[in-house]
TORMARVEX-616875 format. One record per residue: residue in three letters; y, x, z of N, C-alpha, C in turn. Coordinates in steps of 0.001 Angstrom, whole numbers, padded with zeros to 6 digits, always signed. Layout:
N
ALAYXZYXZYXZ ...
This chain:
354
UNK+021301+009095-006311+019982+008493-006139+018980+009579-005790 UNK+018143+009333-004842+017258+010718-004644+015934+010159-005305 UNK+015158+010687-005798+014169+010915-006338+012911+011037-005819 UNK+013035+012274-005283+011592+012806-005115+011751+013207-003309 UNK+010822+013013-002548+011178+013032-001156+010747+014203-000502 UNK+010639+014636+000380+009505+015372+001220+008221+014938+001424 UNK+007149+015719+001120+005986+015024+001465+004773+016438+002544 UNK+005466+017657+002936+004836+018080+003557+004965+017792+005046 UNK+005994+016858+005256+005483+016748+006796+004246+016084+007293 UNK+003730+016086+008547+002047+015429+009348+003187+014847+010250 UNK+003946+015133+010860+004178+014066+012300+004637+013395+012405 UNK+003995+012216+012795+004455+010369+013178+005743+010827+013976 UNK+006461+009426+013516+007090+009370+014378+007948+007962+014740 UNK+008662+007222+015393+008786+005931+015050+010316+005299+015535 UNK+011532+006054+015497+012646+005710+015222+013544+004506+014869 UNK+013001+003554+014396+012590+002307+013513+014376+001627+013943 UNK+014361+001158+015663+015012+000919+016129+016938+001197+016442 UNK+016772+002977+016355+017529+003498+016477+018374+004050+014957 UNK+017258+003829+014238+017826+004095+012659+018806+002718+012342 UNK+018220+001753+012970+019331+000254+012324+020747+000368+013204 UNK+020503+000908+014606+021884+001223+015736+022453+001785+014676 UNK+022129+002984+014224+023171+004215+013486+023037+003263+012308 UNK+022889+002900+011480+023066+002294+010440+024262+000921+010318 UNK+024746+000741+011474+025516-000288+011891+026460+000315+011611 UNK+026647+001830+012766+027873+002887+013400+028253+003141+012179 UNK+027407+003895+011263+027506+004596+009839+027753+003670+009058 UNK+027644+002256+008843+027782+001372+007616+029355+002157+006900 UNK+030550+001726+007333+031431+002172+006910+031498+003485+006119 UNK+031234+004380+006352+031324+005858+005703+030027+005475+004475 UNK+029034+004941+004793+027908+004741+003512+028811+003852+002395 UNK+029132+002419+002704+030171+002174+002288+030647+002865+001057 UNK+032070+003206+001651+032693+004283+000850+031759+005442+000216 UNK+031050+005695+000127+030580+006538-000484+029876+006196-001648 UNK+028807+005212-001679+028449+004157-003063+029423+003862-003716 UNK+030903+003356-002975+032072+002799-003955+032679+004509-004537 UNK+032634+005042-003982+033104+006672-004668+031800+006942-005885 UNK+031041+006708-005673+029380+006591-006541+030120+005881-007615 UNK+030526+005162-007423+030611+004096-009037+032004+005183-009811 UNK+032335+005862-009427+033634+006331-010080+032934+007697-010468 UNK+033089+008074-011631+032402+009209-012428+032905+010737-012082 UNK+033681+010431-011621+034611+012139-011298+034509+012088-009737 UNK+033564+011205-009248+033696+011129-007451+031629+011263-007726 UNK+031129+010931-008408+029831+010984-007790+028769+011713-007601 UNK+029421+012844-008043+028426+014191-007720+028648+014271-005904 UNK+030086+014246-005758+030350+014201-004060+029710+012987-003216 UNK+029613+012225-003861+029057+010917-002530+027642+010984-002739 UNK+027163+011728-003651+025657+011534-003775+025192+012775-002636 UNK+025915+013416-002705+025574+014357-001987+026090+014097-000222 UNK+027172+013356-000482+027254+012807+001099+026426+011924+001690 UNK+025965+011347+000635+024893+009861+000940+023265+010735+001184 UNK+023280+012177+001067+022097+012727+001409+022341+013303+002230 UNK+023736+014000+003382+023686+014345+004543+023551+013333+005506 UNK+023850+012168+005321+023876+010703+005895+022513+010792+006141 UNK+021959+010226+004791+020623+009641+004901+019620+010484+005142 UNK+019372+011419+004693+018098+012551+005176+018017+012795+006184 UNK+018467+013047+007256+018379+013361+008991+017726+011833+009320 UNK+018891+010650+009010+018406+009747+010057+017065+008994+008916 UNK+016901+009138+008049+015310+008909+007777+014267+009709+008082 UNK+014465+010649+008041+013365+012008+008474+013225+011733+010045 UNK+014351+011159+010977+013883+010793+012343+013039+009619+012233 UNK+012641+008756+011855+011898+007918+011742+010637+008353+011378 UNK+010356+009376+009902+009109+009832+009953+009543+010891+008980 UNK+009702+012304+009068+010067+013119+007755+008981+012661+006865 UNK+008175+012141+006066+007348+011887+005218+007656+011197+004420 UNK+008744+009865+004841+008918+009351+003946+010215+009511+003272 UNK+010284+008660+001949+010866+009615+000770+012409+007527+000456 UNK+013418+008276+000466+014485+007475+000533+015575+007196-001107 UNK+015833+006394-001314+016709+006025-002395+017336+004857-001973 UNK+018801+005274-003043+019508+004532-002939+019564+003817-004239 UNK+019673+002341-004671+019488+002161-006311+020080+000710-006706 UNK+020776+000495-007893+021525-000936-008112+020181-002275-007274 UNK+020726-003234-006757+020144-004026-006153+019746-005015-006941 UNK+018768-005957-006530+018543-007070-006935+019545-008015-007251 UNK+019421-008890-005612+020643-009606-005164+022141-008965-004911 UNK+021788-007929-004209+022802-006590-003271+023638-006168-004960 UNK+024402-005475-004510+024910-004471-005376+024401-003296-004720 UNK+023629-002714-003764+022467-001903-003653+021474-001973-002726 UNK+020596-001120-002979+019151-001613-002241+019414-000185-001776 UNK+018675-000321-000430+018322+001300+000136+017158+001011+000082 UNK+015920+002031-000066+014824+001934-000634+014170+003224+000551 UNK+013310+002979+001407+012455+004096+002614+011223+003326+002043 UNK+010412+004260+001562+008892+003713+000830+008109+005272+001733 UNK+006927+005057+001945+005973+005822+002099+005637+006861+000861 UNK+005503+006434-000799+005668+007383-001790+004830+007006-002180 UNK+003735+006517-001719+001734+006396-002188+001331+006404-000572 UNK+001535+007431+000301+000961+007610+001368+000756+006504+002477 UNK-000699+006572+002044-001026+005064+003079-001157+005098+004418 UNK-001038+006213+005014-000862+006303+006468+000401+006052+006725 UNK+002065+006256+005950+002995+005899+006504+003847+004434+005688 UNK+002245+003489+004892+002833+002447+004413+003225+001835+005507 UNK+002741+001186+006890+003288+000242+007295+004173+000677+008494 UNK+004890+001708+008527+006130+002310+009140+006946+002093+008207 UNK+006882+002160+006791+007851+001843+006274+008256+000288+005809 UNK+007009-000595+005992+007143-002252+006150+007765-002378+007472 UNK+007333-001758+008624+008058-002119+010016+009668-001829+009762 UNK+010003-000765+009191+011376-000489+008983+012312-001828+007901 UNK+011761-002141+007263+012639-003088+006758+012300-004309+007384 UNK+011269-005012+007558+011408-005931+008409+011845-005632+009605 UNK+012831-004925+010423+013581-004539+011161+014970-004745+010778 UNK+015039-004610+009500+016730-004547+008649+017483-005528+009096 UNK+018575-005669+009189+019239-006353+008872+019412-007760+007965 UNK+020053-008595+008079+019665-009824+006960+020851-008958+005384 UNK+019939-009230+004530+020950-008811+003186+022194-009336+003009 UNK+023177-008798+002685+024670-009254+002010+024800-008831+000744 UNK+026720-009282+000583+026570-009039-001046+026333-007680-001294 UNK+026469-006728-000079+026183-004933-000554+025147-004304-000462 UNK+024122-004765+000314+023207-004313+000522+022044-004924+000755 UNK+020819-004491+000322+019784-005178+000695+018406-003935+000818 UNK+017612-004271+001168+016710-003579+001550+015130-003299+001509 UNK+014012-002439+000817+012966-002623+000563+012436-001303+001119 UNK+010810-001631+001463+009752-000752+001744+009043-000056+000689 UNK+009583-000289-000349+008375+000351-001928+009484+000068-002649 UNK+009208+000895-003473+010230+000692-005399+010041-000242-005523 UNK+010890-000767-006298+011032-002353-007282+011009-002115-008426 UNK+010285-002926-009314+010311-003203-010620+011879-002896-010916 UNK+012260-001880-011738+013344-002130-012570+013460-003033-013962 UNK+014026-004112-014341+013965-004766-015116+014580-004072-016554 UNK+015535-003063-016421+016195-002010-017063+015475-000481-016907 UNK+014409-000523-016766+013560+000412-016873+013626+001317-017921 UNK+013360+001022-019173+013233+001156-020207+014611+001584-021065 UNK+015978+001264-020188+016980+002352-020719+017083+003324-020052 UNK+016434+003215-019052+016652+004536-018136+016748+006259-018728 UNK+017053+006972-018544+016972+008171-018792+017412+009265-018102 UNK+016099+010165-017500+016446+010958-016222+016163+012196-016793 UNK+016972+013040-015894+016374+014840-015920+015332+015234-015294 UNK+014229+015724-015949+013456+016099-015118+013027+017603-015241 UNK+013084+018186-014813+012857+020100-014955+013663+020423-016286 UNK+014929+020109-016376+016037+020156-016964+015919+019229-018564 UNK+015082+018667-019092+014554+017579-020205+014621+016348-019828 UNK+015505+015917-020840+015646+014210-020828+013743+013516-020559 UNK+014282+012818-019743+012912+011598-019776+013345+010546-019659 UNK+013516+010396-021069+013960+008711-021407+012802+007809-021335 UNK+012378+006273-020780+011248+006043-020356+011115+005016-021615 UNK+011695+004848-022513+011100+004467-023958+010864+005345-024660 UNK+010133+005750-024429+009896+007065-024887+007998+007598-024270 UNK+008217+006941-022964+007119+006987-022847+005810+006468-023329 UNK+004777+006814-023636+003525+006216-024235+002708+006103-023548 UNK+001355+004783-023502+000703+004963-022496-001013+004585-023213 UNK-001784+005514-022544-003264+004462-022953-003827+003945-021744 UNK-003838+002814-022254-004681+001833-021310-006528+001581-021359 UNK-006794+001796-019989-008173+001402-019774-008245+000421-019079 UNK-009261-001040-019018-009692-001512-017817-011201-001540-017568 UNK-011922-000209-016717-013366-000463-016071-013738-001740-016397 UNK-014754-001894-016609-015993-003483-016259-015733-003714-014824 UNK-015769-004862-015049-015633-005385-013661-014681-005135-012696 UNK-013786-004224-012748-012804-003062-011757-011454-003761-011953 UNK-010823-004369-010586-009557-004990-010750-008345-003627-010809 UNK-008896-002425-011610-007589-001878-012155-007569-001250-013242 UNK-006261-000961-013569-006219+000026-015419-005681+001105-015102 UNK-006504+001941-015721-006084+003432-016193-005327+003744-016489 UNK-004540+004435-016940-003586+004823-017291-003316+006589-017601 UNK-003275+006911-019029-003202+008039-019628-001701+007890-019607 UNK-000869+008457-019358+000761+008785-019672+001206+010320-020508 UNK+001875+009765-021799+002385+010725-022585+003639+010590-023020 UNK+004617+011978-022956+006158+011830-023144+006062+013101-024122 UNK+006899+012997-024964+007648+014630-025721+007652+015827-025009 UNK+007920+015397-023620+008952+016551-022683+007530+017218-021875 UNK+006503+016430-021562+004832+016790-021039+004824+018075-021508 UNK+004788+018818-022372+004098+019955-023015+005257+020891-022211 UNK+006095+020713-021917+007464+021701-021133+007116+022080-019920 UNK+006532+020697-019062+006580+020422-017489+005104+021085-016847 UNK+005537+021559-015864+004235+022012-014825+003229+020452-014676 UNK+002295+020576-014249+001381+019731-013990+001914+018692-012576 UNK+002177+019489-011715+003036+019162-010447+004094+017904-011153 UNK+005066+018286-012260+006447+017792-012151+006033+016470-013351 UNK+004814+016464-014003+004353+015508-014847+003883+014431-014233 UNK+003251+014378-013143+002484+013232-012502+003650+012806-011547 UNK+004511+013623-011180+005893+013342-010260+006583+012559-011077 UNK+006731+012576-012494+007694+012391-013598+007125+010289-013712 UNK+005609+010578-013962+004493+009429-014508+004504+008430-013321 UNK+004801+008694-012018+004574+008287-010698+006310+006967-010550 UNK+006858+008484-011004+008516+007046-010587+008320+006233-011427 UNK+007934+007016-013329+008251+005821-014221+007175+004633-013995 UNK+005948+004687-013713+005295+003634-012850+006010+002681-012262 UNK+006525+003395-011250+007227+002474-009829+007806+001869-010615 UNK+009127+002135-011606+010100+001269-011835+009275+000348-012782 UNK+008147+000140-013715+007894-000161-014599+007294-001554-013679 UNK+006386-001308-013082+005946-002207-012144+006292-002685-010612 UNK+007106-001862-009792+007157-001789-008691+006070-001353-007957 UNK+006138-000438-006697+005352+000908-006186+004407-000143-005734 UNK+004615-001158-005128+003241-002179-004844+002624-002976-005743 UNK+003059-002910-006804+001627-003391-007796+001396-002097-008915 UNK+001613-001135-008505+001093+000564-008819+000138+000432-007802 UNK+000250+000573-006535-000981+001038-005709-001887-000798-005656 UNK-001536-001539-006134-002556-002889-006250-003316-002531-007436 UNK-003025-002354-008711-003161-002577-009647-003885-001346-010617 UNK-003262-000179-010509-003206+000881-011302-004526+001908-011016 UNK-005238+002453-011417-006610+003003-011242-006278+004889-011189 UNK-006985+005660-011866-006643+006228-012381-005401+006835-013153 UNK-004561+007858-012526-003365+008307-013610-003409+009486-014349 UNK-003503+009701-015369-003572+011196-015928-002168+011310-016937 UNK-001469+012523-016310-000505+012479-017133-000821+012977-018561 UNK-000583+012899-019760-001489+013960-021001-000023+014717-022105 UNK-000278+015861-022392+000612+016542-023182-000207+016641-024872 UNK-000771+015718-025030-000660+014840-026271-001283+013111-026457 UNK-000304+012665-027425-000489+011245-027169-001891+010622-027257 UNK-002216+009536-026260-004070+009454-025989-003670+008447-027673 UNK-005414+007755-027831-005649+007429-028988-005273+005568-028360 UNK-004787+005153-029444-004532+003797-029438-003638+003299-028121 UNK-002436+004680-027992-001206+004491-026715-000393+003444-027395 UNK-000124+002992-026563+001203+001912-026604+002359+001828-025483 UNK+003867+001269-026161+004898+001686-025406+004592+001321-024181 UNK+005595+001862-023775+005409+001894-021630+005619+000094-021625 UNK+006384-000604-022406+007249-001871-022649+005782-003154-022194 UNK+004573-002495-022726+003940-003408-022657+002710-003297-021370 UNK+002943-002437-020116+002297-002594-019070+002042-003355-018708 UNK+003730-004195-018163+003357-004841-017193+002626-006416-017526 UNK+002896-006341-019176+001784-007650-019588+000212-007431-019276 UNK+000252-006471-019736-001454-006073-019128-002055-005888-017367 UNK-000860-005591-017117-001416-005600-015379-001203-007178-015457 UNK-000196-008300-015779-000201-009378-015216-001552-010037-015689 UNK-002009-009613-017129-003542-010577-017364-004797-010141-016398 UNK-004316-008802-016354-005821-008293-015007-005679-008997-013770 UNK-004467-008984-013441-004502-010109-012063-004441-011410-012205 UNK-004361-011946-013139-005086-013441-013145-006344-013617-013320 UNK-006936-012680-013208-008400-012791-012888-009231-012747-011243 UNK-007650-012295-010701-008171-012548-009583-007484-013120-008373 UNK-007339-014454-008674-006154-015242-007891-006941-015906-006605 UNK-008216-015810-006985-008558-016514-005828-009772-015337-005083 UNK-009885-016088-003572-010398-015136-002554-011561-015142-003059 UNK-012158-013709-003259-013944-013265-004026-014666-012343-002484 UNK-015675-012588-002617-016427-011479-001616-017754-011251-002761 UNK-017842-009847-002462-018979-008917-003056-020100-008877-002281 UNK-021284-008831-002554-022297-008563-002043-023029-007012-002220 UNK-023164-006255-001450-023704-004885-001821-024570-004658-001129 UNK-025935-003962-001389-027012-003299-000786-026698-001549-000933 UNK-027202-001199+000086-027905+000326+000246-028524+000797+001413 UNK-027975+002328+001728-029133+002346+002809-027950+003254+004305 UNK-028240+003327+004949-027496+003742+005973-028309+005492+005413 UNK-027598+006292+006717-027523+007683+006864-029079+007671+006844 UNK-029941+007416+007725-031674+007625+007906-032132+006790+006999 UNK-031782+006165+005742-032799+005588+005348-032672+004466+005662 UNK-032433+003653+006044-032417+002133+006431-031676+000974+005656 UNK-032480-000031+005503-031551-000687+004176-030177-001478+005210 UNK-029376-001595+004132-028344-001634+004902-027587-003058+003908 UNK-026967-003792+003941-026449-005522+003569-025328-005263+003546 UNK-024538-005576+002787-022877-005249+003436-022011-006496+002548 UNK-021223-007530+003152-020132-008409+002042-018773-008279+002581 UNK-017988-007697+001366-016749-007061+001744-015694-007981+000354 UNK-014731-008316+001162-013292-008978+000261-013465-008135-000768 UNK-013321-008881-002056-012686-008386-003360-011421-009060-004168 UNK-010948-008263-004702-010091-006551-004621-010352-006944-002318 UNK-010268-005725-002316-010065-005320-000714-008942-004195-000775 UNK-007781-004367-000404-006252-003152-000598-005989-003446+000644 UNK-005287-001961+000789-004159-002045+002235-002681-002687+001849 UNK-002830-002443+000616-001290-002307+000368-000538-004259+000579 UNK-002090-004879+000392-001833-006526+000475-001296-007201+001828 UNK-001709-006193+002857-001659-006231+004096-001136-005482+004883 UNK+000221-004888+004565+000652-003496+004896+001278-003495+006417 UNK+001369-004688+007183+001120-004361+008271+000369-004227+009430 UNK-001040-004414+008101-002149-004381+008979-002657-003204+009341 UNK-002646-002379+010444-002867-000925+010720-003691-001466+011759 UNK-004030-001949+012365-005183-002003+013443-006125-002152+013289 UNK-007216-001770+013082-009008-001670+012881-009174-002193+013919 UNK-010202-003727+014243-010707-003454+015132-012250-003881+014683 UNK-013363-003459+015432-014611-003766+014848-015181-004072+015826 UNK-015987-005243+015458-017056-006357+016467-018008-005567+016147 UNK-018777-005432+017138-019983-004703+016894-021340-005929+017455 UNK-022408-006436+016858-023436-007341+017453-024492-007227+017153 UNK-025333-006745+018067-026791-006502+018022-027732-007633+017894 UNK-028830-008018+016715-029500-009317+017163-030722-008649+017251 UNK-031734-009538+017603-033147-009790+018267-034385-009795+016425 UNK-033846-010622+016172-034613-011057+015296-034699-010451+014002 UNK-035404-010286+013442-034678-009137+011998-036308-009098+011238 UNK-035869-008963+010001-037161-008286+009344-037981-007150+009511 UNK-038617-006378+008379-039284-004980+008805-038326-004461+008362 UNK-037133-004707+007952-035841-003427+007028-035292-003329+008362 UNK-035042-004074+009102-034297-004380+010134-033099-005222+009644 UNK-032772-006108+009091-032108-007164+008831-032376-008544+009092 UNK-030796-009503+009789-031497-010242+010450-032046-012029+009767 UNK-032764-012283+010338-033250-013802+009974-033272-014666+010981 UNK-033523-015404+010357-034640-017037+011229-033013-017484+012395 UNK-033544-017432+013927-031886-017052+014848-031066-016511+014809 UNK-031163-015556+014834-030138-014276+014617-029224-014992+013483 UNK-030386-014804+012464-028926-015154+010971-028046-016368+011129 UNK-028623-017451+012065-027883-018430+012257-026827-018235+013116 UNK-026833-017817+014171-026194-016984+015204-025289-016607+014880 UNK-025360-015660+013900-024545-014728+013157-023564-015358+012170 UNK-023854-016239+011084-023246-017354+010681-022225-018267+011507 UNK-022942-018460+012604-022146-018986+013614-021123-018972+014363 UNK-021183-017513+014566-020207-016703+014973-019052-016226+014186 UNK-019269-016039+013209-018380-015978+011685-017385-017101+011447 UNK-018254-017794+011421-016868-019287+011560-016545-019813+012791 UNK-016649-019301+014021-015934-019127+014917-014736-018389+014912 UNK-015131-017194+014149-014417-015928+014273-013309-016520+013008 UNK-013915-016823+011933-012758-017098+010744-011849-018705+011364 UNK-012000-019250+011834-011357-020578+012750-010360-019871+013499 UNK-010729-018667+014247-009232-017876+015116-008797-017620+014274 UNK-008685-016420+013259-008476-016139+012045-007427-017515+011683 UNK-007744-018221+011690-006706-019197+010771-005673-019164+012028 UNK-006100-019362+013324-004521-019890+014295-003917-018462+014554 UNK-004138-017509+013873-003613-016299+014101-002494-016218+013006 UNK-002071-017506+012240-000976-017236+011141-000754-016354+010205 UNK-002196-015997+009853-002058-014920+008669-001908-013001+009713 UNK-002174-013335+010989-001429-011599+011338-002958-010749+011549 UNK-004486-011297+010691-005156-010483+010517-006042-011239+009615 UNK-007053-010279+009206-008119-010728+008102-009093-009976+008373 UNK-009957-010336+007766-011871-010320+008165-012038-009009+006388 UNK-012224-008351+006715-012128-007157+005261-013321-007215+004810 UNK-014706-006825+005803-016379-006536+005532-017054-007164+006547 UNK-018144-007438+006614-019230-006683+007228-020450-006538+006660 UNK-021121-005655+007776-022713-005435+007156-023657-005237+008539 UNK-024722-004938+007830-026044-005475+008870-027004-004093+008535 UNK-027431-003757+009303-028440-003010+009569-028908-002508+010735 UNK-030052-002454+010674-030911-001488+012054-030646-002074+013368 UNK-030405-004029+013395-030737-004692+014604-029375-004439+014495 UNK-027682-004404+014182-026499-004581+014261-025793-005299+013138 UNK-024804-006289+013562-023634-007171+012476-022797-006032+012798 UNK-022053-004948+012003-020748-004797+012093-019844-005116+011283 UNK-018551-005873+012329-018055-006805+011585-016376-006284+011173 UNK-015711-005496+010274-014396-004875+010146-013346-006158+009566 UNK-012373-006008+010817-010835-006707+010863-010135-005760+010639 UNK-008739-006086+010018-007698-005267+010247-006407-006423+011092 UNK-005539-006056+011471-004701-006773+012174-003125-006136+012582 UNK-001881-006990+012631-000867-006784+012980-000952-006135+014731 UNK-000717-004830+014812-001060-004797+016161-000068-005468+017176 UNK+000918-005913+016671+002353-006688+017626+001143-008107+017860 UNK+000742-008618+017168-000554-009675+017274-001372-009936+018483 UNK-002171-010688+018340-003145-011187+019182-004668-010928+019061 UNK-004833-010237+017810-005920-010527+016890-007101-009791+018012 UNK-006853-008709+018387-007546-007559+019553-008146-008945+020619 UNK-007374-009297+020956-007430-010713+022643-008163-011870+021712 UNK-008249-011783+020720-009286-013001+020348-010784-012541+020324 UNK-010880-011782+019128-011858-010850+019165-012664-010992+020583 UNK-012052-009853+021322-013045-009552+023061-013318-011185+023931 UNK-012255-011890+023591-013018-013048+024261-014435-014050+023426 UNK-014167-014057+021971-015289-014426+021369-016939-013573+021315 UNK-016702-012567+021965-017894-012160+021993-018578-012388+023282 UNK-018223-013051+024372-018397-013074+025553-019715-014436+025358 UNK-019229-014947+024210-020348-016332+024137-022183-016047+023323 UNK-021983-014083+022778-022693-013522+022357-024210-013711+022868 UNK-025225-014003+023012-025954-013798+023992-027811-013346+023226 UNK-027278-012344+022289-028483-011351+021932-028064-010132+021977 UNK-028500-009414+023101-027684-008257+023228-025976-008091+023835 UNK-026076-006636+024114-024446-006396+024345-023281-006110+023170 UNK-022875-006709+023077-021503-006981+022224-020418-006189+021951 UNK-019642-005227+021479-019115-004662+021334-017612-004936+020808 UNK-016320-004778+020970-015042-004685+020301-014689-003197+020530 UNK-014452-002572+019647-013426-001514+019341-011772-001447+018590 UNK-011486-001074+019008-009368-001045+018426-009089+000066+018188 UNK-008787+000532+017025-007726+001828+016915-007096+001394+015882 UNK-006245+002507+015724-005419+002503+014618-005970+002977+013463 UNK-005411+002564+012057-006096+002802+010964-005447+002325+009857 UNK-003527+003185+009699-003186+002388+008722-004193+002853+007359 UNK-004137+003632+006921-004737+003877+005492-006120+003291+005325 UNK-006863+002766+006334-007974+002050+006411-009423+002734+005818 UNK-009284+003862+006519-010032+004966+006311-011264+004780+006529 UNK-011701+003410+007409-012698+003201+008016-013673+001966+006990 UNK-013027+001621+006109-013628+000656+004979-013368+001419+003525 UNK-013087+002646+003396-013021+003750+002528-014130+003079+001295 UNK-015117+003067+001595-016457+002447+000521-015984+000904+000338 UNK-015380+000194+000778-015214-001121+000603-014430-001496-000440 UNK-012797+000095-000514-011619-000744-001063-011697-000777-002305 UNK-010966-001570-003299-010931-001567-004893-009877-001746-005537 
């Protein structure tokens, strides 16, 4: 099982295609090598064959992301290519399994850790010390108002480990405790601590507490926020709450409506036409939005200084870009704007997400 991945590479890269060819060619030899895995005097060797295998042809896809092999759900194993946390190569690693293959009885396939349901017997080496994960302790916070919890993490073995190999250590037992996508939905703050916080409780009882924080938020919320732009200018902004990438992980395309109106107060915000206009245009815009089958969503917008800017994210295999530029054509205060780039980590609603 590999663990811990590479994470100093920067360069994209997108293989996606050619990793499932070789994964066909190679099935056989992977194969045999998991079944040599289950035999105790064979699995120091196949673990180590299953990493000359797998490390080249995942690292061609993107060296960044980080690979395991681990008992399956359905499968008798899952191969596991997750990004790690890194939200620039989350939805290369959603494109890669929705690319997979359909699952059988041997294999099946995910973009993020899974909840281990056997979590809690687990027991790994980590900088040569057992880290048994009942064992782990945790204190829990949840912010006012803030759809996530804190999390202080304390083990025996903390006071041994570099700072580096503690949050590496706090990070998997996460993943398995919850699965790596309701860690980056859910989880706030991590501090690993080398003594136990005040009023910790076993690791056993997380995932009850993440499930009561998210029933608080089952249904679609938008926030309302004021401030001021760069010069001073008051600035309006209503953005999705919780707002995550991770909900939407193949949404990497930014694109932003840009619309100038006429009419506006002394802040420069708009009224009277304009705001109707603007309204107007919104449920135009959320009406495509629906025949687009879910392959984009409306994240923010805000208003200031005589402009609506309005932030989408979208499946770029989609349509969402070709709806957009033709709905603004019916604009008629001012010139209208669409912009498109890419933007998996969604760098561009940075102040928005929660």
């Amino acid at each position: 099982m590999r663990l811990f991945g590479r994470k100093d590479a920067e360069e994209k890269g997108d293989g996606i295609a050619e990793f499932w060819t070789w994964w066909q060619e190679t099935r056989p030899r992977l194969d045999s090598l998991v079944a040599a895995g289950l035999a105790g005097d064979q699995a120091a060797g196949a673990a180590e064959g299953l990493e000359e295998l797998l490390a080249p042809a995942v690292a061609a896809i993107h060296p960044g992301l980080v690979w395991e092999v681990t008992p399956g759900r359905n499968a008798a194993h899952a191969l596991v290519v997750t990004a790690a946390g890194d939200a620039e190569l989350r939805s290369l690693a959603h494109r890669w399994a929705k690319a997979a293959p359909p699952s059988d009885l041997l294999w099946e396939f995910h973009p993020s850790r899974q909840a281990n349901p056997q979590a809690l017997e687990l027991t790994l080496d980590v900088g040569g010390y057992e880290f048994a994960l009942d064992k782990l302790m945790l204190g829990l916070r949840v912010p006012r108002n803030q759809p996530r919890v804190d999390v202080s993490a304390y083990h025996p073995i903390f006071g041994e480990l570099d700072e580096d190999t503690r949050m590496e250590a706090t990070l998997l037992a996460l993943d398995w405790l919850l699965g790596e996508d309701d860690v980056a939905r859910w989880v706030g703050e991590i501090t690993p601590a080398t003594f136990e916080p005040i009023d910790a409780v076993g690791a056993v009882h997380l995932p009850a507490v993440v499930a009561d924080l998210a029933s608080g938020y089952t249904d679609e919320e938008w926030v309302l926020l004021e401030g001021q732009t760069a010069s001073g200018a008051a600035l309006v902004a209503t953005a999705r709450h919780p707002l995550r990438p991770v909900d939407h992980p193949l949404f990497d395309q930014h694109i932003v409506i840009t619309l100038p109106y006429t009419h506006r107060d002394e802040n420069g915000l708009p009224v009277g036409e304009s705001l109707a206009a603007l309204r107007d245009f919104e449920e135009r815009l959320a009406a495509r939005l629906l025949k687009l089958h879910g392959d984009a969503v409306l994240a923010a917008h805000l208003s200031a200084e005589g402009h609506r800017i309005i932030h989408m994210y979208a499946d770029p295999t989609g349509d969402a870009a070709i709806h957009a530029k033709e709905l603004i054509v019916s604009w008629e205060e001012g010139e209208p704007r669409v912009d498109v780039a890419a933007d998996p980590a969604w760098s561009n609603v940075v102040a928005f997400l929660s």
